[in-house]
C-alpha positions in Angstrom: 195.1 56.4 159.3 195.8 58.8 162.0 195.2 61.6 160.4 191.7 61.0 158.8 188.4 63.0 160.0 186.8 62.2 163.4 183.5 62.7 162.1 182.4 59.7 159.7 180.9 59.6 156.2 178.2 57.6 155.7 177.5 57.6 151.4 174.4 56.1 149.6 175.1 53.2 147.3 173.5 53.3 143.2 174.6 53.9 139.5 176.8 56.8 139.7 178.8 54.4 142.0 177.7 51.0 141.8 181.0 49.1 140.7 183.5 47.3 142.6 186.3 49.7 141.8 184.2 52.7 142.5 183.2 51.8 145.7 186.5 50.9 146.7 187.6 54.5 145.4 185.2 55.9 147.9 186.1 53.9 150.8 190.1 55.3 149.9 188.6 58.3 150.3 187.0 58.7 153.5 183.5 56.8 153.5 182.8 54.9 156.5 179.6 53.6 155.8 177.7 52.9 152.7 173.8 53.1 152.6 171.7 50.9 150.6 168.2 52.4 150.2 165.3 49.6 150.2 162.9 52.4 148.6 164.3 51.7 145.6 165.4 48.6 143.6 164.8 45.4 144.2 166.0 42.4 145.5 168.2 41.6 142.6 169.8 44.8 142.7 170.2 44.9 146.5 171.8 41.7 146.7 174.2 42.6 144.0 175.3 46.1 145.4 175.7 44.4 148.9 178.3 41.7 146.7 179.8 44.8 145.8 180.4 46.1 148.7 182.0 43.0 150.2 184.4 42.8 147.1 185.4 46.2 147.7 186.0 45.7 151.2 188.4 43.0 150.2 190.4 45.3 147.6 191.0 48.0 150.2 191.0 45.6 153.1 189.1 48.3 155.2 186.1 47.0 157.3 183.6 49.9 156.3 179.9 49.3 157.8 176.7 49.1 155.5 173.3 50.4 156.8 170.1 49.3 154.9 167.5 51.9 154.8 164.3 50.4 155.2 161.3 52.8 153.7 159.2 52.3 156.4 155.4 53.9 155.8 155.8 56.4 153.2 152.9 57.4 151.5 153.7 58.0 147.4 151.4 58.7 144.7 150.2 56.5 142.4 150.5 56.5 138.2 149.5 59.8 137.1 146.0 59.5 134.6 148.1 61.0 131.9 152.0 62.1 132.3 152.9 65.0 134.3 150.2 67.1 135.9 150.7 70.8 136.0 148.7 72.3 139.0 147.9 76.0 139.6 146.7 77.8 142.4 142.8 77.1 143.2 142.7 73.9 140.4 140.9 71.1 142.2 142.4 67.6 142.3 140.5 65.0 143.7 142.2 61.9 145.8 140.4 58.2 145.3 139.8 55.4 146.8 141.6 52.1 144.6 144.4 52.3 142.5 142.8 53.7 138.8 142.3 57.2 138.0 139.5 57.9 135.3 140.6 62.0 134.4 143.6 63.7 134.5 143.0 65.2 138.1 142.2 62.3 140.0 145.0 60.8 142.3 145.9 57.8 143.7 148.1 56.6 146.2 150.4 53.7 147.8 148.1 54.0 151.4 144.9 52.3 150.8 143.1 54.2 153.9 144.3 57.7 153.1 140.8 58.9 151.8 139.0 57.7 154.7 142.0 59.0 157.0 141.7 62.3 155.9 140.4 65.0 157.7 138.2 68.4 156.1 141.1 71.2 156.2 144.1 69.5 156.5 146.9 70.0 154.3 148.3 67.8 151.9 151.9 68.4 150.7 153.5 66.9 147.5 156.9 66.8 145.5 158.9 67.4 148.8 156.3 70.2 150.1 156.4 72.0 146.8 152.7 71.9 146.0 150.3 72.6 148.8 146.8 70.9 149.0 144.0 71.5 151.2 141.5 69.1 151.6 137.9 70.7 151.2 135.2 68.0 151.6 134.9 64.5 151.5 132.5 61.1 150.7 133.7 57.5 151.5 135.9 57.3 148.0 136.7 60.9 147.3 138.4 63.8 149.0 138.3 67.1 147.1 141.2 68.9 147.3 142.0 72.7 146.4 145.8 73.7 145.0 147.0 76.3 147.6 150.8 76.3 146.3 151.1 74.6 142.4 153.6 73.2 140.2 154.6 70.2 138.0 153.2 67.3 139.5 154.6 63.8 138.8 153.6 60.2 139.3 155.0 57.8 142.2 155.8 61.2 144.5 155.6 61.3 148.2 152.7 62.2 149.7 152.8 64.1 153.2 150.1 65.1 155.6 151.7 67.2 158.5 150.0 66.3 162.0 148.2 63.5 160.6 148.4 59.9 162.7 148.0 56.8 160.5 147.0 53.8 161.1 149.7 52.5 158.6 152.3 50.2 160.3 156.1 50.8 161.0 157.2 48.1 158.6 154.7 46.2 155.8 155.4 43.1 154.6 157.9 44.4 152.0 160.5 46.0 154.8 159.9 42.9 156.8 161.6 40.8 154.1 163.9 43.5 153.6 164.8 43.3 157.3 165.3 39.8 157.6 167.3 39.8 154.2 169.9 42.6 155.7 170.0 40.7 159.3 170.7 37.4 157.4 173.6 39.3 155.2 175.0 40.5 158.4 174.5 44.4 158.1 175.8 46.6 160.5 173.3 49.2 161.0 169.3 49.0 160.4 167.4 52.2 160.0 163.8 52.6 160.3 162.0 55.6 158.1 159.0 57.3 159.4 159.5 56.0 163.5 156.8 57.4 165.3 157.2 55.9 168.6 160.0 53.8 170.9 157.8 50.3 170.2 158.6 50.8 167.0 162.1 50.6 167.2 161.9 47.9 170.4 160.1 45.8 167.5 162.8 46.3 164.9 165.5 45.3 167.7 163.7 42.2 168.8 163.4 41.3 165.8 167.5 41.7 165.2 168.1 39.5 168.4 165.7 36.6 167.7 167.3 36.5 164.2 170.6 36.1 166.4 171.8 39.0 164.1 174.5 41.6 165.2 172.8 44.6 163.3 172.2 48.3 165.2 169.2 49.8 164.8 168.5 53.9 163.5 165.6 55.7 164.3 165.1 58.0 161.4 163.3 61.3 162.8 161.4 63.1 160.2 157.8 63.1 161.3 156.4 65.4 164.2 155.0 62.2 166.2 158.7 61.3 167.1 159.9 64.9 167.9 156.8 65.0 170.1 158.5 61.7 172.4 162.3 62.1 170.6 163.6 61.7 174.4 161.9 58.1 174.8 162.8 56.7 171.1 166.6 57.9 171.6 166.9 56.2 174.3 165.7 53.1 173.3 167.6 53.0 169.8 171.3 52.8 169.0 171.3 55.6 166.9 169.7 58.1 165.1 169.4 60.1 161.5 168.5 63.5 161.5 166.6 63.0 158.2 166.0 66.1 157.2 164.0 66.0 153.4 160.7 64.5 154.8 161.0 66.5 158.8 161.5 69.6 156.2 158.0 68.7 155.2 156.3 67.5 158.5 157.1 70.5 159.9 157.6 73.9 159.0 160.8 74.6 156.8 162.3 77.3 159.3 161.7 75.0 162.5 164.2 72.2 160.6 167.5 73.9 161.6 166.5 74.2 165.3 164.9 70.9 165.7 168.0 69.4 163.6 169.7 70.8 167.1 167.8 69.4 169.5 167.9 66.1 168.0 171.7 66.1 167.7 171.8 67.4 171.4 169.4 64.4 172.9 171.5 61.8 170.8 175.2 63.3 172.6 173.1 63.7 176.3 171.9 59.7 176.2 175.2 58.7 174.4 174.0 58.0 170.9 175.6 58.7 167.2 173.7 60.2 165.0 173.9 61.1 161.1 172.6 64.3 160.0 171.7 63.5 156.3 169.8 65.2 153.0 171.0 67.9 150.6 174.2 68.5 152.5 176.3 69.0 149.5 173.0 69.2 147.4 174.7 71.1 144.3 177.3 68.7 144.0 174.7 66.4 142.0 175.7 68.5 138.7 178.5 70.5 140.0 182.3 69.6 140.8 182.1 72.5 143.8 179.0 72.5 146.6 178.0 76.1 147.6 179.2 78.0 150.3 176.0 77.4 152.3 176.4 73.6 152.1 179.7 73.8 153.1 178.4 75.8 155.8 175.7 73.2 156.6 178.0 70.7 157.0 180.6 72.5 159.1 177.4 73.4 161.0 176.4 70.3 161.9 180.3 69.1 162.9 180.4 71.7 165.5 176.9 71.3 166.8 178.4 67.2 167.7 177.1 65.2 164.6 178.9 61.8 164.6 178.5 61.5 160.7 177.2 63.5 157.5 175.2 61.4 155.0 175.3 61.8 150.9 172.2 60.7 149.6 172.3 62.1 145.7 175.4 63.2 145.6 176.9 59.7 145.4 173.8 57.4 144.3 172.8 59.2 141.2 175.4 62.1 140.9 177.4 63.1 138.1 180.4 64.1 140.9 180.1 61.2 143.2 184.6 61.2 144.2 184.5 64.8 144.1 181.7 65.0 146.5 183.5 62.7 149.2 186.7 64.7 149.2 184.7 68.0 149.8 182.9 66.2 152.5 186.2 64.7 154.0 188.3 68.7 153.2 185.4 70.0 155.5 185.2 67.8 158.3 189.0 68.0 158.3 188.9 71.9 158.7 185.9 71.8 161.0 187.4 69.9 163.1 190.3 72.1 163.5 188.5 74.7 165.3 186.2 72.1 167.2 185.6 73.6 170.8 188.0 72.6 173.5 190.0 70.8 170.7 193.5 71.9 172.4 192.0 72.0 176.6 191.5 68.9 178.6 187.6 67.6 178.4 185.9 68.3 181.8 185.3 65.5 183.9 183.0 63.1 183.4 180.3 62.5 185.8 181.1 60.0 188.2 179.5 56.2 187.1 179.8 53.0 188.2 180.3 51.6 185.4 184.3 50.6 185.4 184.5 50.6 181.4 183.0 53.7 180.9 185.0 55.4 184.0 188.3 53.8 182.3 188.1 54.6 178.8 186.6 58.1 179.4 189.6 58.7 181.3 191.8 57.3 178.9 191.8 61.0 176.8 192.5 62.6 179.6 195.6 60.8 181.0 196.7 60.1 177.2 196.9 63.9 176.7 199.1 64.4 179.9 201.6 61.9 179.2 201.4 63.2 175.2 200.3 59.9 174.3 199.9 59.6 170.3 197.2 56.8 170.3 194.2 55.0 172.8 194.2 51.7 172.0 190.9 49.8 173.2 191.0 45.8 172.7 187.1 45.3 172.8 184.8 42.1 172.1 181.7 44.2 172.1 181.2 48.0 170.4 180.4 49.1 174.4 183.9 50.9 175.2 184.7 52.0 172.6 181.4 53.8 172.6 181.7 55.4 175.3 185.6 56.8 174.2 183.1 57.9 171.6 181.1 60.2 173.8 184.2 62.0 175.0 184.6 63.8 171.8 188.7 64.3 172.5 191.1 64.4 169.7 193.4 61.9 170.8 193.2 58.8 168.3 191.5 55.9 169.1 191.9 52.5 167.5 189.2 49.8 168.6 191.4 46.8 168.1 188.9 43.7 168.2 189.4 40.0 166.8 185.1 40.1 166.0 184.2 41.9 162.6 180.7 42.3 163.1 182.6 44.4 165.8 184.8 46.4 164.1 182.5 46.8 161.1 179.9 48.0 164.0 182.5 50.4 165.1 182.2 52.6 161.7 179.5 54.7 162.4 181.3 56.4 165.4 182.9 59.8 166.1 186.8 59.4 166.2 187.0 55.5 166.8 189.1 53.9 164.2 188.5 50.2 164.0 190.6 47.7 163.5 190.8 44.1 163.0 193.1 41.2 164.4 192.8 37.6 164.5 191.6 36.6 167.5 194.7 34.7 167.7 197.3 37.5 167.6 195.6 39.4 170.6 195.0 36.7 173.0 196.5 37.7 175.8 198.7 41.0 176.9 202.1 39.8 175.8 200.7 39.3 172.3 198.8 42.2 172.4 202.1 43.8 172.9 203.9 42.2 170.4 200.6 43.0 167.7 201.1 47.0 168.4 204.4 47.0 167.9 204.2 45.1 164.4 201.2 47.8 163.4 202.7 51.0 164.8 205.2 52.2 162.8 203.7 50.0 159.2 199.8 51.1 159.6 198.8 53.5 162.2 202.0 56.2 161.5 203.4 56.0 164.9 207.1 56.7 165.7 210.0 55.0 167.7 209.6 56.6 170.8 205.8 57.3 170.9 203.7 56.6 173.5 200.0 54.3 173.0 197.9 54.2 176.0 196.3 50.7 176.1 193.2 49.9 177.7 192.2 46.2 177.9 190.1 43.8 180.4 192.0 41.8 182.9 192.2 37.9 183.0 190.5 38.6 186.2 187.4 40.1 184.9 187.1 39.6 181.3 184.4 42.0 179.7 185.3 45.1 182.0 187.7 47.3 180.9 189.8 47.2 184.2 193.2 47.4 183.3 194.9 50.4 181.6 199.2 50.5 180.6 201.5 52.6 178.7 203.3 51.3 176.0 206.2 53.0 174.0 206.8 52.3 170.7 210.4 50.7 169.9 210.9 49.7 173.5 208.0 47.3 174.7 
């Protein structure tokens, strides 16, 4: 347990890996998180891989998170007139109002207003941003459209129109049910495609709280209108993805890497995890090995702070869905080895008055003096060991809590290692005590003679991590 990566895997959830004993495969090795995406399936088929999940959960008896993806306003095309549409350079395809095509180069799509949206001379980009459309005049139910970049168009593709603002709200009537659905199965993590602004994400988490759910809400980043306020919507979310297939679209291809950056940077400088996710091991959909570029990418994103990488294909629909978890757990544990500062004591943080944070981010620090092996956080909420989190130090920390909507919520974050306990067995510091030394030496590979720096609340101030004692394993 000790010796797994710091930086979590978060895998998407569909055939290639659907079944109990599959899942629970992945979980063995290394995924933290599993993703169900809402964009595709249907209820029938979410509700049964969330079953699946729980069973799996039970046969490793590891409290792995689950996000549900909402798909938020993304624009696809409709049914294609006749099959597959191969577009040249200068062909002319026409986009209509309605939902029936009468030739082979008319097109439809998903967002009822996009004709009348539309501007004269705006781009329109298709199959991921492989065929380029500009838009060239217009009536009320037609917008002419000329084939800059062309290729082998297909039916129910996204549709993406860089700089545009819709009108088209953060969640239809479709993710609301899907949202309520997820709160009501008791999903760890929410995350909203296509944010645009902070409201939108203040929405989705009122939304969680009047529900009296638990559930943490992702801002997904892949449209310019949220790099444009990305300060604002970080800091009201409690997390972020760094989705990188539609941005690569939104914006220009080259600006991804850099933007990919900042984002990661705002997330660590306000505190929050964040998942960098698409094509990281891309290759690894029809190939045992991922290219050295991937492997690059992912180590890339590791050492830039990333509290978790994110397999979309690889796992949902992949032909190497095992073998792609490994790589991505083989890399993290290499990066990792060369993180910066791994071996030097973490500066200071800066001076707070918030007693929890001041505590547990001083934790590291005292832990590596004394040669501590283990933190050990006893928590009711995800706050402290949140803030551990931030401190990015390679001393392990177990978030030891007797809540699994807790420990479940723990999963998404860099070097905590949750745990669960009947509330029971750690109610109070003597059988706290007593509940380390039983799991030391059987589940978290400690030795006789090791130390475990324990941070709790005390009786006098429950809720505030106050209190901090060392404990040596074998003795107390």
């Amino acid at each position: 347990m000790l010796q797994s990566a710091r930086t979590k895997i978060v895998a998407t959830v569909g055939p290639a890996c659907g079944s109990v004993d599959k899942l629970a495969a992945l979980i063995r090795l290394g995924v933290d998180v599993f993703r169900l995406n809402m964009a595709h399936g249907d209820r029938t088929r979410h509700q049964a891989m969330f079953d699946a999940i729980a069973a799996a959960r039970d046969q490793t008896a590891i409290d792995i998170g689950v996000l549900v993806d909402l798909a938020g306003p993304k624009i696809r095309l409709g049914d294609l007139f006749a099959g597959d549409l191969d577009l040249a350079i200068g062909d002319q395809v026409d986009f209509v109002t309605g939902t029936i095509t009468r030739s082979s180069h008319e097109l439809t799509c998903t967002y009822e207003p996009l004709v009348a949206e539309l501007e004269v001379g705006q781009q329109v980009l298709l199959s991921d941003g492989l065929i380029r459309l500009q838009v060239t005049s217009k009536t009320d139910d037609r917008a002419v459209c000329r084939v800059l970049d062309g290729g082998v168009l297909r039916g129910r593709q996204g549709v993406n129109v860089p700089g545009a603002h819709f009108s088209a709200p953060a969640m239809d009537v479709v993710d609301l049910d899907n949202a309520r659905w997820a709160i009501a199965q008791g999903v760890e993590y929410l995350s909203l495609s296509f944010v645009r602004r902070p409201e939108e994400i203040i929405q989705l988490k009122e939304m969680v709280q009047a529900a009296g759910g638990h559930s943490q809400v992702i801002a997904k980043i892949e449209k310019r209108e949220a790099l444009d306020c990305l300060d604002e919507i970080v800091k009201v979310t409690d997390g972020v993805m760094v989705a990188r297939g539609d941005l690569g679209v939104e914006i220009e291809v080259q600006q991804t890497p850099i933007q990919q950056k900042r984002i990661v940077a705002a997330c660590r400088k306000y505190g929050k995890p964040v998942i960098v996710a698409t094509q990281m091991l891309e290759s690894m959909h029809t190939n045992r090995r991922p290219t050295r570029a991937e492997v690059s990418d992912v180590a890339n994103a590791i050492l830039d702070g990333a509290d978790a990488c994110m397999l979309s294909g690889e796992t949902a629909i992949g032909q190497y869905p095992t073998e792609a978890v490994t790589m991505m757990n083989r890399i993290m544990l290499e990066t990792e080895r060369a993180y910066p500062d791994r071996e030097e004591a973490k500066p200071t943080p800066e001076p707070t008055s918030n007693i929890t944070r001041a505590m547990v981010q001083g934790a590291g620090r005292i832990a590596r003096q004394l040669s501590a092996r283990a933190v050990v956080i006893v928590a009711d909420s995800i706050a402290a060991a949140r803030y551990k989190s931030q401190t990015r130090d390679f001393i392990p920390t177990i978030a030891l809590s007797g809540h699994r909507h807790v420990v479940r919520g723990l999963a998404l974050y860099w070097g905590i290692l949750p745990y669960y306990a009947d509330p029971e067995q750690i109610n109070g510091l003597p059988k706290i005590k007593a509940f380390i030394a039983e799991r030391a030496k059987t589940h978290w590979q400690l030795n006789d003679g090791d130390r475990v720096l324990l941070v709790i609340d005390s009786p006098d101030n429950i809720g505030e991590h106050d209190w901090m004692t060392v404990l040596t394993v074998g003795r107390d």
